[in-house]
Predicted model as a PDB file, atoms N, CA, C, CB and O in Angstrom, pLDDT in the B-factor column:
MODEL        1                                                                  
ATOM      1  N   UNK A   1      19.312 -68.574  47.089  1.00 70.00           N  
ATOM      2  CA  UNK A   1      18.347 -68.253  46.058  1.00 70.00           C  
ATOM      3  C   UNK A   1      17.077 -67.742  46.728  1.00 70.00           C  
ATOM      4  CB  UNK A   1      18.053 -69.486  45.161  1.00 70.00           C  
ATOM      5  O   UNK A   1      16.659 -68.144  47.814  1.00 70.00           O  
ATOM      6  N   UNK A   2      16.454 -66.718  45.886  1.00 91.00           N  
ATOM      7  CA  UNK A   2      15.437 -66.347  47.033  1.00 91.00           C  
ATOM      8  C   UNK A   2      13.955 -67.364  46.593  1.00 91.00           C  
ATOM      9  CB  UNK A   2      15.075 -64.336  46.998  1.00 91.00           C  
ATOM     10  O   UNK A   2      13.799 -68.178  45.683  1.00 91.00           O  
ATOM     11  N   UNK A   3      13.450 -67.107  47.182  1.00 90.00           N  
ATOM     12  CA  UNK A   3      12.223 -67.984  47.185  1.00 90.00           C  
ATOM     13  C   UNK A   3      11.141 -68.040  46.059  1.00 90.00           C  
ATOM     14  CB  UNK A   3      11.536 -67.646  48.308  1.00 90.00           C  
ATOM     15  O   UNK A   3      10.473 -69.011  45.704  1.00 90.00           O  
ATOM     16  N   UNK A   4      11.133 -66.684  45.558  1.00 92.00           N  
ATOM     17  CA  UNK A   4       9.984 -66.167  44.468  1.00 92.00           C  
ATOM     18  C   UNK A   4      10.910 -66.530  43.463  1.00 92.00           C  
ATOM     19  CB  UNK A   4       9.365 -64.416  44.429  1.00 92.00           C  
ATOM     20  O   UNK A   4      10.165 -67.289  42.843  1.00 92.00           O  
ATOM     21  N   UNK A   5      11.917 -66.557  42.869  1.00 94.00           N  
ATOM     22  CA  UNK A   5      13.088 -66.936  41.866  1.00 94.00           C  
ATOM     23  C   UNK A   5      12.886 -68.709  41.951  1.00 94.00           C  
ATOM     24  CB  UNK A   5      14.918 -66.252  42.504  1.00 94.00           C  
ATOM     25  O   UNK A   5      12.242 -69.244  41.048  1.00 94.00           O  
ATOM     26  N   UNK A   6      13.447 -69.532  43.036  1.00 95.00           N  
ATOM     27  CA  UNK A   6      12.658 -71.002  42.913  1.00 95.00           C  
ATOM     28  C   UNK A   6      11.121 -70.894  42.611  1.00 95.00           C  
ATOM     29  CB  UNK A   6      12.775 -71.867  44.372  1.00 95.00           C  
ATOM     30  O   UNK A   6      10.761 -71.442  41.569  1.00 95.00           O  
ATOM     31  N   UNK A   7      10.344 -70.390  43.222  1.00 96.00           N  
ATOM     32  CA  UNK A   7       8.886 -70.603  42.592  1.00 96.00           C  
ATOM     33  C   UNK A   7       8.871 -70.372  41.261  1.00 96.00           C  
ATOM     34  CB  UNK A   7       7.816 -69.724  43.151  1.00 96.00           C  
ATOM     35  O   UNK A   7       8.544 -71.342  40.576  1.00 96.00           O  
ATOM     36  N   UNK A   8       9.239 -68.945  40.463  1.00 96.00           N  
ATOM     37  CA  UNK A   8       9.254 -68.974  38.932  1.00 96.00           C  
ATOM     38  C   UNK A   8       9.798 -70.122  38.568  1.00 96.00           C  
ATOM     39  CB  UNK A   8       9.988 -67.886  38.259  1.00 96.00           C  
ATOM     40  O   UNK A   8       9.114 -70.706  37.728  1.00 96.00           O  
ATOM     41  N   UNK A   9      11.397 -71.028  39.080  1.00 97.00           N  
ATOM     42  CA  UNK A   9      12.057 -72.396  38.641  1.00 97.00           C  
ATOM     43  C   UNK A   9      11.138 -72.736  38.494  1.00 97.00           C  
ATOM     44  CB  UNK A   9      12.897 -73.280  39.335  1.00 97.00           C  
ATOM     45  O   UNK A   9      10.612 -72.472  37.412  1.00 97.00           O  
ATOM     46  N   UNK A  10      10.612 -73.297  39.201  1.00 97.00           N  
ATOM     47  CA  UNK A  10       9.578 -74.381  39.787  1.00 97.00           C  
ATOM     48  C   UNK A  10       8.018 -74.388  38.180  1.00 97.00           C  
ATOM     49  CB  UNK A  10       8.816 -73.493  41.969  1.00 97.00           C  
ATOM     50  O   UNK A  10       7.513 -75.362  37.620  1.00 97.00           O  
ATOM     51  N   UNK A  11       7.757 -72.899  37.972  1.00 96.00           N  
ATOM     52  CA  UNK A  11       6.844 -73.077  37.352  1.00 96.00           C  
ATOM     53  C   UNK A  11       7.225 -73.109  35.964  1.00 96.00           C  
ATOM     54  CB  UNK A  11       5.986 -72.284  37.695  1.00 96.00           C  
ATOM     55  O   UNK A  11       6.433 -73.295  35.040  1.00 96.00           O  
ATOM     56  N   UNK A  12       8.611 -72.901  35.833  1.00 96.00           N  
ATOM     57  CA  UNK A  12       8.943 -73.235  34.645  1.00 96.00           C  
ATOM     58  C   UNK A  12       9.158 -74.326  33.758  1.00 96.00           C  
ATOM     59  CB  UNK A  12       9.597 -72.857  34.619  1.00 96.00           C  
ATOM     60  O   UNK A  12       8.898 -74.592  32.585  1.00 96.00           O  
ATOM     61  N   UNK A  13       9.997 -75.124  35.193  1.00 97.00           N  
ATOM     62  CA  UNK A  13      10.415 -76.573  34.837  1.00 97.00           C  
ATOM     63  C   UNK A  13       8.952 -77.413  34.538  1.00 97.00           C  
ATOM     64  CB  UNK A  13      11.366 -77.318  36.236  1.00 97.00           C  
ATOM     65  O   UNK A  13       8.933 -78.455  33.882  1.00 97.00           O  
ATOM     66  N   UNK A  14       7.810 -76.826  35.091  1.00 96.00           N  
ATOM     67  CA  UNK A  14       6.558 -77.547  35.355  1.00 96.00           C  
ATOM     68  C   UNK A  14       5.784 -77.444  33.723  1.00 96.00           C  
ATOM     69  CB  UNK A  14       5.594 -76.702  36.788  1.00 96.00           C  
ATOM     70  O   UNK A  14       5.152 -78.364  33.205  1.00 96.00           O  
ATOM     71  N   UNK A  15       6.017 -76.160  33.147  1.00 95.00           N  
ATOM     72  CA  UNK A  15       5.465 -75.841  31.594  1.00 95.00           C  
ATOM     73  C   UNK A  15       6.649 -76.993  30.931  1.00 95.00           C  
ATOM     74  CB  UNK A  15       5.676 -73.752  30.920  1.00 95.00           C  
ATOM     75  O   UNK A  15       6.242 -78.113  30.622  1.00 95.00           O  
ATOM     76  N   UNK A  16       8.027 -76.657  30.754  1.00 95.00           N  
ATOM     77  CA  UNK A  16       9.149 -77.606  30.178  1.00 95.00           C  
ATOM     78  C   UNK A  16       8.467 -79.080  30.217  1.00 95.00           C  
ATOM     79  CB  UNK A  16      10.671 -77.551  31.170  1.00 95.00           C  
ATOM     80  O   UNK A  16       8.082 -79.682  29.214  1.00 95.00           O  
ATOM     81  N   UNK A  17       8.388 -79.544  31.517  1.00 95.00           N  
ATOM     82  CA  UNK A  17       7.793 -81.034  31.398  1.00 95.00           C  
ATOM     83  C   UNK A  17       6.629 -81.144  30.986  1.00 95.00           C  
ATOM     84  CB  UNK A  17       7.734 -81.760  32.525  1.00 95.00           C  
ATOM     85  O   UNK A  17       6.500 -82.258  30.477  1.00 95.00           O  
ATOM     86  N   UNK A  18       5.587 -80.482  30.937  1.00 93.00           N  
ATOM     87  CA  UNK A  18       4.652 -80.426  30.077  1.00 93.00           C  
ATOM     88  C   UNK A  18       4.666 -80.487  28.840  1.00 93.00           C  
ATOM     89  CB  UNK A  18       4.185 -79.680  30.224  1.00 93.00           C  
ATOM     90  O   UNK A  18       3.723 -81.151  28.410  1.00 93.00           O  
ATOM     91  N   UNK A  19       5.382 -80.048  28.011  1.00 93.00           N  
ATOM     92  CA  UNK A  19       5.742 -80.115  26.802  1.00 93.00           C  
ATOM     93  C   UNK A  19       6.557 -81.449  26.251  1.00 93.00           C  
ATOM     94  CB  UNK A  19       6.424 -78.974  26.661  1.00 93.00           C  
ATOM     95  O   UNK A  19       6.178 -82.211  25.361  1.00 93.00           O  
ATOM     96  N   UNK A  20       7.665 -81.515  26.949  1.00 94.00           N  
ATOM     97  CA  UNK A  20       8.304 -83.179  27.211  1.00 94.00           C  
ATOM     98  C   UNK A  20       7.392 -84.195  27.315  1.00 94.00           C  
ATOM     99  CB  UNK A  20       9.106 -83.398  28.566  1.00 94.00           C  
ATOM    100  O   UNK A  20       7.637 -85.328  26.901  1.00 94.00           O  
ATOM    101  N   UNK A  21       6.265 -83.855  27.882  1.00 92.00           N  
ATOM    102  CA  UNK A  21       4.783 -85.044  27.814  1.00 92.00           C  
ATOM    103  C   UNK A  21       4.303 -85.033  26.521  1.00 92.00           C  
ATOM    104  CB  UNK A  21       3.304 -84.629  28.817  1.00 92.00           C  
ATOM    105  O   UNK A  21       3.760 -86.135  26.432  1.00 92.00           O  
ATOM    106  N   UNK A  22       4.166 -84.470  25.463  1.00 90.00           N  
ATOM    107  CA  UNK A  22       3.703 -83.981  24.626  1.00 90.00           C  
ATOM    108  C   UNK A  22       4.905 -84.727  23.228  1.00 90.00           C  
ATOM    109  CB  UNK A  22       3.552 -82.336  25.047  1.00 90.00           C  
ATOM    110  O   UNK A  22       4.579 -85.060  22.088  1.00 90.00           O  
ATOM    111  N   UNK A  23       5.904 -84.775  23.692  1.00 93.00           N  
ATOM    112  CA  UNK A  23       6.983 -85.606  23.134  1.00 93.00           C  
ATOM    113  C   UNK A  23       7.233 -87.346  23.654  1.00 93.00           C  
ATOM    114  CB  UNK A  23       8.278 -84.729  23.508  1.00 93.00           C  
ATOM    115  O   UNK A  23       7.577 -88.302  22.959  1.00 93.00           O  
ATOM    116  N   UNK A  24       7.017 -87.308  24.647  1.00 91.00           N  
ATOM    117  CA  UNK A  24       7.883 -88.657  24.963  1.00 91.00           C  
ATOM    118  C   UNK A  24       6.299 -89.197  25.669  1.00 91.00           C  
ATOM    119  CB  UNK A  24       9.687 -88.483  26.278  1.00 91.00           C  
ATOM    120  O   UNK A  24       5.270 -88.573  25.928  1.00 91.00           O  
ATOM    121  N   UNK A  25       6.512 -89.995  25.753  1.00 88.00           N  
ATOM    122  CA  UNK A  25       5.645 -91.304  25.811  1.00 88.00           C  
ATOM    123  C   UNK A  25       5.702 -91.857  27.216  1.00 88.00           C  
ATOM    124  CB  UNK A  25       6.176 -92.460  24.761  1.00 88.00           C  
ATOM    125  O   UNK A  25       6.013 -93.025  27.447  1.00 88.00           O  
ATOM    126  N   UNK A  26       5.325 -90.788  28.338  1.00 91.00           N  
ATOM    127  CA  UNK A  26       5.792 -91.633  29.567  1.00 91.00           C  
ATOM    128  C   UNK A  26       4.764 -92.084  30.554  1.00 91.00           C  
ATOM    129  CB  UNK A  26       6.777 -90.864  30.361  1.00 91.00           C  
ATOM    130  O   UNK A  26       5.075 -92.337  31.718  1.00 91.00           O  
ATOM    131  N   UNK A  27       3.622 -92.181  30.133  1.00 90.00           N  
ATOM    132  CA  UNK A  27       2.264 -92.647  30.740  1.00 90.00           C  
ATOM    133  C   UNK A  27       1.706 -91.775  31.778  1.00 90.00           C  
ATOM    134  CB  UNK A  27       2.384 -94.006  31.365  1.00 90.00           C  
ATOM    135  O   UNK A  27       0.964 -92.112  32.701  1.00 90.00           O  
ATOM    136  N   UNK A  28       2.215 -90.474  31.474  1.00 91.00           N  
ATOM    137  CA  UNK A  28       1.389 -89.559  32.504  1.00 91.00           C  
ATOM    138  C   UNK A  28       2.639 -89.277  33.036  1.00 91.00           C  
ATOM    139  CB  UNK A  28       0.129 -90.197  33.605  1.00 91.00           C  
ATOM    140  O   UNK A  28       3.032 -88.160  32.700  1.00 91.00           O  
ATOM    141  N   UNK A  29       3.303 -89.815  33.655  1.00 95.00           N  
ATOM    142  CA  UNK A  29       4.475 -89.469  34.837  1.00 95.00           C  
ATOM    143  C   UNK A  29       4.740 -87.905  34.481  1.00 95.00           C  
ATOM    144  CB  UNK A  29       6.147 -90.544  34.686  1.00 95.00           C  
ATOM    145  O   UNK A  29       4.305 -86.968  35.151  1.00 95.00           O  
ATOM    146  N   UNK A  30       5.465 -87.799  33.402  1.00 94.00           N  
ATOM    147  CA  UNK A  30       5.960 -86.420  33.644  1.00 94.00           C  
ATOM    148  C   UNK A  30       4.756 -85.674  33.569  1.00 94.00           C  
ATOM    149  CB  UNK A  30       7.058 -85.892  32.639  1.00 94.00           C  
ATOM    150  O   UNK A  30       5.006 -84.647  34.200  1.00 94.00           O  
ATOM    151  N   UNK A  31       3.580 -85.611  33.150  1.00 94.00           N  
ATOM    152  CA  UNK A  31       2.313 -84.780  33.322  1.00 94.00           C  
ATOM    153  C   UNK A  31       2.207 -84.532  35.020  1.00 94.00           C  
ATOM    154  CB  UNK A  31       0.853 -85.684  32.634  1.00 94.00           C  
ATOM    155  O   UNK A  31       1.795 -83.534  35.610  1.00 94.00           O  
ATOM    156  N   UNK A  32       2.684 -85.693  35.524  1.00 96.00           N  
ATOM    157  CA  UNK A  32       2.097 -86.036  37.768  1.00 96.00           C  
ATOM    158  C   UNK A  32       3.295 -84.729  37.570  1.00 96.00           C  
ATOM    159  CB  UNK A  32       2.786 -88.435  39.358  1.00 96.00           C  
ATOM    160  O   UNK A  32       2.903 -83.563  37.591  1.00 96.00           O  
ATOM    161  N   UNK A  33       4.256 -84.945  37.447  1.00 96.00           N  
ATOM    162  CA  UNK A  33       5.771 -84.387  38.071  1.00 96.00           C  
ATOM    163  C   UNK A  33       5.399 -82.621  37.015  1.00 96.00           C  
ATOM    164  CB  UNK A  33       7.819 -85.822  37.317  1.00 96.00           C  
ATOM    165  O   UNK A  33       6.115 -81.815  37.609  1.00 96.00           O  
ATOM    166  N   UNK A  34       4.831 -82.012  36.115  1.00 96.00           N  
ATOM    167  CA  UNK A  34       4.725 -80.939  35.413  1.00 96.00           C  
ATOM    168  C   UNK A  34       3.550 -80.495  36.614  1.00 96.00           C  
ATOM    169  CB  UNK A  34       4.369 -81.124  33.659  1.00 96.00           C  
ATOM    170  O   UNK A  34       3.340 -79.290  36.755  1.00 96.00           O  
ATOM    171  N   UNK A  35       2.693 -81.609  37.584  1.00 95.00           N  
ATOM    172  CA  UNK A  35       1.797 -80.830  37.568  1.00 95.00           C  
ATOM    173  C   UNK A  35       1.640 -80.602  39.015  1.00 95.00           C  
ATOM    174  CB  UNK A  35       0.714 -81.269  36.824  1.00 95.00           C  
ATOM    175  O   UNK A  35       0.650 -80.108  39.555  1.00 95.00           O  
ATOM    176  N   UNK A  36       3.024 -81.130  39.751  1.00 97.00           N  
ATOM    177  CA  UNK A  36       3.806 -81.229  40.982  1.00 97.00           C  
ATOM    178  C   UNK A  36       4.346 -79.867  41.225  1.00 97.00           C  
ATOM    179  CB  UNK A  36       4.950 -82.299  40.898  1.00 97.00           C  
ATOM    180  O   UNK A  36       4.078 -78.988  42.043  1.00 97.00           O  
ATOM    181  N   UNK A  37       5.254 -79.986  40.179  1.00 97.00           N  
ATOM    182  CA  UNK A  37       5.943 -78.085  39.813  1.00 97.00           C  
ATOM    183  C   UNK A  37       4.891 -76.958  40.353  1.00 97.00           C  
ATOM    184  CB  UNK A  37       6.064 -77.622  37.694  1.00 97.00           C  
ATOM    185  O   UNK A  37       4.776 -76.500  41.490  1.00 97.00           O  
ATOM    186  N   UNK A  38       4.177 -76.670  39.186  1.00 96.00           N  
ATOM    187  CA  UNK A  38       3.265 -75.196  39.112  1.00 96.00           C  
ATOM    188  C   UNK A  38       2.817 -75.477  39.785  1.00 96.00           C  
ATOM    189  CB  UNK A  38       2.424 -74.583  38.171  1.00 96.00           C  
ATOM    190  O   UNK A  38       1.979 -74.629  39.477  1.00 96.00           O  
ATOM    191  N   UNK A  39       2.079 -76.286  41.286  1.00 96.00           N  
ATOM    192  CA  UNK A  39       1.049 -76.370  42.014  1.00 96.00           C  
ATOM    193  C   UNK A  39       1.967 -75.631  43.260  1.00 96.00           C  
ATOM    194  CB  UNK A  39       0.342 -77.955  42.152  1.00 96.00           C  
ATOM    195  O   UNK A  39       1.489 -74.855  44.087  1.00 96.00           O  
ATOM    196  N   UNK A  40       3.744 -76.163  43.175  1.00 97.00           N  
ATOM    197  CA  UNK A  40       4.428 -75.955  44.008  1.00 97.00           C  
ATOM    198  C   UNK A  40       4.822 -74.457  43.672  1.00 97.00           C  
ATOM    199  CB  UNK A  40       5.371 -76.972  44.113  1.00 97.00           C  
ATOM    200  O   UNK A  40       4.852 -73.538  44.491  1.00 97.00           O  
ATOM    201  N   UNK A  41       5.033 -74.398  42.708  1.00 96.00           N  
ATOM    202  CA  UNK A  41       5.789 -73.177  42.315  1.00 96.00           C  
ATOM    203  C   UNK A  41       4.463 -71.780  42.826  1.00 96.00           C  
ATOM    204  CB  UNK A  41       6.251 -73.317  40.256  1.00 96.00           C  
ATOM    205  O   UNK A  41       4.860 -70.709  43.286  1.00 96.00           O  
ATOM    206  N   UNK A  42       3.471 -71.975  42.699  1.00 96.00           N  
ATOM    207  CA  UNK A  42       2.151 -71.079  42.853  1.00 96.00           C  
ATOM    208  C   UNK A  42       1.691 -71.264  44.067  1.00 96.00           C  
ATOM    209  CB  UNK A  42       1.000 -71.364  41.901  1.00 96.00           C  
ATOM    210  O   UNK A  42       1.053 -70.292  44.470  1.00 96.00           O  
ATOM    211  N   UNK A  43       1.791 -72.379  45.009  1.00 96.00           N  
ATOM    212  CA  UNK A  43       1.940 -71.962  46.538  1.00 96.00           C  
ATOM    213  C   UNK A  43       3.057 -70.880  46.736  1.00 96.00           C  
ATOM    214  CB  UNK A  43       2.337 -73.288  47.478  1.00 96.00           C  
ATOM    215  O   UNK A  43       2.862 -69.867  47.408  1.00 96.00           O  
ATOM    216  N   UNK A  44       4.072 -71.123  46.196  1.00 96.00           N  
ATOM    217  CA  UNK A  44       5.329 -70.501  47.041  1.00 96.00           C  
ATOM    218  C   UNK A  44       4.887 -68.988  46.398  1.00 96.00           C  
ATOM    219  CB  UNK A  44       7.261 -71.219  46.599  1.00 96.00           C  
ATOM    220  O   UNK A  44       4.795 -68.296  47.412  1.00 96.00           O  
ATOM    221  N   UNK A  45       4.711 -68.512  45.761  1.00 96.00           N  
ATOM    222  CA  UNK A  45       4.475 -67.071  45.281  1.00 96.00           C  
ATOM    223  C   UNK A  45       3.459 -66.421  46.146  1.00 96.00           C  
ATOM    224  CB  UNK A  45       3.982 -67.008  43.776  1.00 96.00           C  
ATOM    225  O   UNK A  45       3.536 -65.250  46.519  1.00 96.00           O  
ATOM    226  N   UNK A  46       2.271 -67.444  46.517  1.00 95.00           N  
ATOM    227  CA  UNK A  46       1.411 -67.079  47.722  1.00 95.00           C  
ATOM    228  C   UNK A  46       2.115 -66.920  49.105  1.00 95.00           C  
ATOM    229  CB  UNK A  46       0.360 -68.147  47.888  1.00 95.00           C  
ATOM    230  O   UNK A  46       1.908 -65.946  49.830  1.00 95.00           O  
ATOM    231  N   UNK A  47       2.924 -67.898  49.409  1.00 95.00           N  
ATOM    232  CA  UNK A  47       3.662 -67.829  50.566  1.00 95.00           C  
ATOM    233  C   UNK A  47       4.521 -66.733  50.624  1.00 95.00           C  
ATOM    234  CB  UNK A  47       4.352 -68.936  50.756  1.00 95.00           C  
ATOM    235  O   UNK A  47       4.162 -65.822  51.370  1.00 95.00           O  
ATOM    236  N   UNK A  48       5.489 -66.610  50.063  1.00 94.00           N  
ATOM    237  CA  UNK A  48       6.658 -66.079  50.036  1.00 94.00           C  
ATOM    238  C   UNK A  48       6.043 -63.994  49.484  1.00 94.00           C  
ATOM    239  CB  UNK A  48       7.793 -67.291  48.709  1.00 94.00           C  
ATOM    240  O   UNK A  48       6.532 -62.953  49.923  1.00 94.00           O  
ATOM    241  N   UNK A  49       5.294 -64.096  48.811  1.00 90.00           N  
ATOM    242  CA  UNK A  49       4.795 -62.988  47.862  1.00 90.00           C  
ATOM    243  C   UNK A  49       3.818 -62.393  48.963  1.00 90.00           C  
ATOM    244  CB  UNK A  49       4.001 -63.540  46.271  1.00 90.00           C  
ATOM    245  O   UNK A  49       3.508 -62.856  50.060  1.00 90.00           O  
ATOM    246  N   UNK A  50       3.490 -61.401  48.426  1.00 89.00           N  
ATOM    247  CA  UNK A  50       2.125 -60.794  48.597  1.00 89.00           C  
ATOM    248  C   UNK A  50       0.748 -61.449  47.835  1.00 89.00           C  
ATOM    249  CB  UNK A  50       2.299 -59.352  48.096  1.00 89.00           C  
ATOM    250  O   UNK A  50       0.824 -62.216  46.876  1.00 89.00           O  
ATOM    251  N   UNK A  51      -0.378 -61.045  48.383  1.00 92.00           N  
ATOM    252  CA  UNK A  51      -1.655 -61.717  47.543  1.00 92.00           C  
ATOM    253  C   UNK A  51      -1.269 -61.426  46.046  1.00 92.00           C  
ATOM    254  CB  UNK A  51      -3.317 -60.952  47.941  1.00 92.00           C  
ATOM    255  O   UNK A  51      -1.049 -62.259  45.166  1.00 92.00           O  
ATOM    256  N   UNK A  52      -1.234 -59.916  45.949  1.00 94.00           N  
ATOM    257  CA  UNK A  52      -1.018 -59.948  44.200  1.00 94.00           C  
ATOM    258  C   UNK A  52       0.089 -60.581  43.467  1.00 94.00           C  
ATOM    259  CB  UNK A  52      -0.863 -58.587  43.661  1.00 94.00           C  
ATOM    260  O   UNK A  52       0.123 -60.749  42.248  1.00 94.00           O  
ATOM    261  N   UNK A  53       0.803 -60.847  44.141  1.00 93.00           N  
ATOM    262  CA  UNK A  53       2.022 -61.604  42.979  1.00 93.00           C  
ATOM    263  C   UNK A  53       1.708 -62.884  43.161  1.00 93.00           C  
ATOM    264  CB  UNK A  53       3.832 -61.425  43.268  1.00 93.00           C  
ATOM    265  O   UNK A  53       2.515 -63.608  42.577  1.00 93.00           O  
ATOM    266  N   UNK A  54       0.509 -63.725  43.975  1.00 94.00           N  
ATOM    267  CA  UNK A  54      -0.091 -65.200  43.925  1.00 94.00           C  
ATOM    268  C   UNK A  54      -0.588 -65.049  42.589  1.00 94.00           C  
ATOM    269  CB  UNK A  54      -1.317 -65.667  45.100  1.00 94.00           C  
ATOM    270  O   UNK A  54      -0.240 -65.502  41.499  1.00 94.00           O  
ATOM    271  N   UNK A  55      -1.758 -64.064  43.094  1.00 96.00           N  
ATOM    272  CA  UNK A  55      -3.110 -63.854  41.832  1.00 96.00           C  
ATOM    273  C   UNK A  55      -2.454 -63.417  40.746  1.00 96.00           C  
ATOM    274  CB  UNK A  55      -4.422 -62.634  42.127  1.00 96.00           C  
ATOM    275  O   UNK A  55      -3.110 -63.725  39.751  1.00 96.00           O  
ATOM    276  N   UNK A  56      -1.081 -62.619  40.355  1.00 96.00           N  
ATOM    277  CA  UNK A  56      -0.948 -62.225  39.320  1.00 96.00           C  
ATOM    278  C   UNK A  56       0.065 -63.465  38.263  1.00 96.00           C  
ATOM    279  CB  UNK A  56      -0.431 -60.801  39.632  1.00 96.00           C  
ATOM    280  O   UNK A  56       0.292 -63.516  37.055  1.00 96.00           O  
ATOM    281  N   UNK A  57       0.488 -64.368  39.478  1.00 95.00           N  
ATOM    282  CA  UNK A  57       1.221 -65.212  38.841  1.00 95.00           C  
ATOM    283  C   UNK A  57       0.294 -66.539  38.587  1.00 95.00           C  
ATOM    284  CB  UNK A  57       2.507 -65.427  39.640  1.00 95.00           C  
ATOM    285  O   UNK A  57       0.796 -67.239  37.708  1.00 95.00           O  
ATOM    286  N   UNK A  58      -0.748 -66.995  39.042  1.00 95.00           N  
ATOM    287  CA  UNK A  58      -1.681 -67.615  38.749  1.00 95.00           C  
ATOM    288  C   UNK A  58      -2.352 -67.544  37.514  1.00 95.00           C  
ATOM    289  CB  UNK A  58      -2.306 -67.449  39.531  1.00 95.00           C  
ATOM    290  O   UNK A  58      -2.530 -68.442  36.692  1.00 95.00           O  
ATOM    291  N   UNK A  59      -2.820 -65.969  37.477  1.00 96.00           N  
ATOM    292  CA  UNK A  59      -3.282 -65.705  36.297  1.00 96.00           C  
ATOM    293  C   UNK A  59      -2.384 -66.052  35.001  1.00 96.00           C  
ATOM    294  CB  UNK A  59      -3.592 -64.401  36.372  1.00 96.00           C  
ATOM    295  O   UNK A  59      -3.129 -66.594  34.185  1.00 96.00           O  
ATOM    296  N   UNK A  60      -1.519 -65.984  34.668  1.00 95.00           N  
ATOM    297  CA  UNK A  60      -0.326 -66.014  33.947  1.00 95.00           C  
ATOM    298  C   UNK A  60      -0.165 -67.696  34.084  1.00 95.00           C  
ATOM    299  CB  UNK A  60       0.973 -64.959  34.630  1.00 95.00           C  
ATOM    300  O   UNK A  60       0.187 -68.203  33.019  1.00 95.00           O  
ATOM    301  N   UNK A  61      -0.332 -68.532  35.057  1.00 96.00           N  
ATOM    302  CA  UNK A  61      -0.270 -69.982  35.085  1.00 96.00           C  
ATOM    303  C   UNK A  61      -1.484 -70.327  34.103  1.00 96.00           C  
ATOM    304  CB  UNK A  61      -0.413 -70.635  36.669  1.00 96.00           C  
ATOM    305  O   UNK A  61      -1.317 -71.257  33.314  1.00 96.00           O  
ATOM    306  N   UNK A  62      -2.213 -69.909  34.105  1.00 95.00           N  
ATOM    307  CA  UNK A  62      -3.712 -69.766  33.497  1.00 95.00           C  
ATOM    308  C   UNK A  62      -4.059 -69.539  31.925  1.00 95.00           C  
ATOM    309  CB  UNK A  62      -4.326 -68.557  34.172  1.00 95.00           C  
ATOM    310  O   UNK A  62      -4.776 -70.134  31.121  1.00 95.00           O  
ATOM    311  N   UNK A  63      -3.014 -68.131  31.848  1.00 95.00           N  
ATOM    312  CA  UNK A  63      -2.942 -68.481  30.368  1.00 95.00           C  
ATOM    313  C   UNK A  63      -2.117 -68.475  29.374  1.00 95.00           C  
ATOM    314  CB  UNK A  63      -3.555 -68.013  29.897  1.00 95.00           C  
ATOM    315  O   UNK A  63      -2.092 -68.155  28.185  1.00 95.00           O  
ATOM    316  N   UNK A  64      -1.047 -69.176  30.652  1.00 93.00           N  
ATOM    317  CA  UNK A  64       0.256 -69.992  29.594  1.00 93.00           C  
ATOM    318  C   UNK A  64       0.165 -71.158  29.285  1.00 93.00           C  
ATOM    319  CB  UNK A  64       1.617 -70.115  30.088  1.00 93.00           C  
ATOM    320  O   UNK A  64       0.756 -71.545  28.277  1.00 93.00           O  
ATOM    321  N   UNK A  65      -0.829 -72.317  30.296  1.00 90.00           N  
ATOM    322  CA  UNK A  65      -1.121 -73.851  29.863  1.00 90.00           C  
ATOM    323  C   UNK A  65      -1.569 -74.073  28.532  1.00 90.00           C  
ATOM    324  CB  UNK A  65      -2.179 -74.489  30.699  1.00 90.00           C  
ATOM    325  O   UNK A  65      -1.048 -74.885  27.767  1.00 90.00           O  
ATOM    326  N   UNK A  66      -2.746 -73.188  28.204  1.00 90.00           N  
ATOM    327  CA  UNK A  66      -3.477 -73.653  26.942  1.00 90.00           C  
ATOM    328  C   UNK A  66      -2.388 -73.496  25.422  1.00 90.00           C  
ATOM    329  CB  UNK A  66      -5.007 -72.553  26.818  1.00 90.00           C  
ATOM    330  O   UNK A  66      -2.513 -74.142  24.381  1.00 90.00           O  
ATOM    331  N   UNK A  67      -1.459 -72.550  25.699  1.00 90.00           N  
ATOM    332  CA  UNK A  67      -0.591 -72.323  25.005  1.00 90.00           C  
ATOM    333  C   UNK A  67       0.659 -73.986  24.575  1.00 90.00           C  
ATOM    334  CB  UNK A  67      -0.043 -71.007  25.851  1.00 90.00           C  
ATOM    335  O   UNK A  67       0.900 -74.738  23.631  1.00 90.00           O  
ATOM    336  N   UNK A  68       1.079 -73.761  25.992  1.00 84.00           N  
ATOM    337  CA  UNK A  68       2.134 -74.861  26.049  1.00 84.00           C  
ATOM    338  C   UNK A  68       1.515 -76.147  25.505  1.00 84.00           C  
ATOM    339  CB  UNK A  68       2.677 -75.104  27.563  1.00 84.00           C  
ATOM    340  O   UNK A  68       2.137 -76.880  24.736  1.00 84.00           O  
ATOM    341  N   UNK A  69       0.337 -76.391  25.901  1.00 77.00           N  
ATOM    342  CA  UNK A  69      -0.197 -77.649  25.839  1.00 77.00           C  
ATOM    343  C   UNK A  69      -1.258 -77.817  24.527  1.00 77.00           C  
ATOM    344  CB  UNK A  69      -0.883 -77.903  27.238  1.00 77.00           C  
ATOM    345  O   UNK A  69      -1.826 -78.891  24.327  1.00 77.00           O  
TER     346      UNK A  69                                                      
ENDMDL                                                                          
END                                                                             
């Protein structure tokens, strides 16, 4: 799997459990583990990416939260 494909995983599963917080009642945990994801998933786009696909996927981390949440 290439690397920028796990980072999108990564920031997806991280919005998904965010929302699952929003349902279930788990004292934060899945908020730690949603907020484990996108921190991970948005290094790796820096790493693996060029600057603009960090900043452009950041941005987009930015204003998909207020949505999801």
């Amino acid at each position: 799997m290439e690397q920028l494909t796990l980072a999108y995983l990564l920031i997806a599963l991280g919005l998904g459990l965010l929302v699952g917080e929003l349902f279930f009642p788990t004292g934060g945990l899945l908020f730690l583990l949603s907020t484990i994801c996108i921190i991970a998933g948005i290094a790796l786009t820096f790493v693996y990416g060029d600057s603009a696909t960090g900043f452009i996927t950041l941005l987009g981390v930015f204003l998909a939260l207020p949505v999801v949440s």
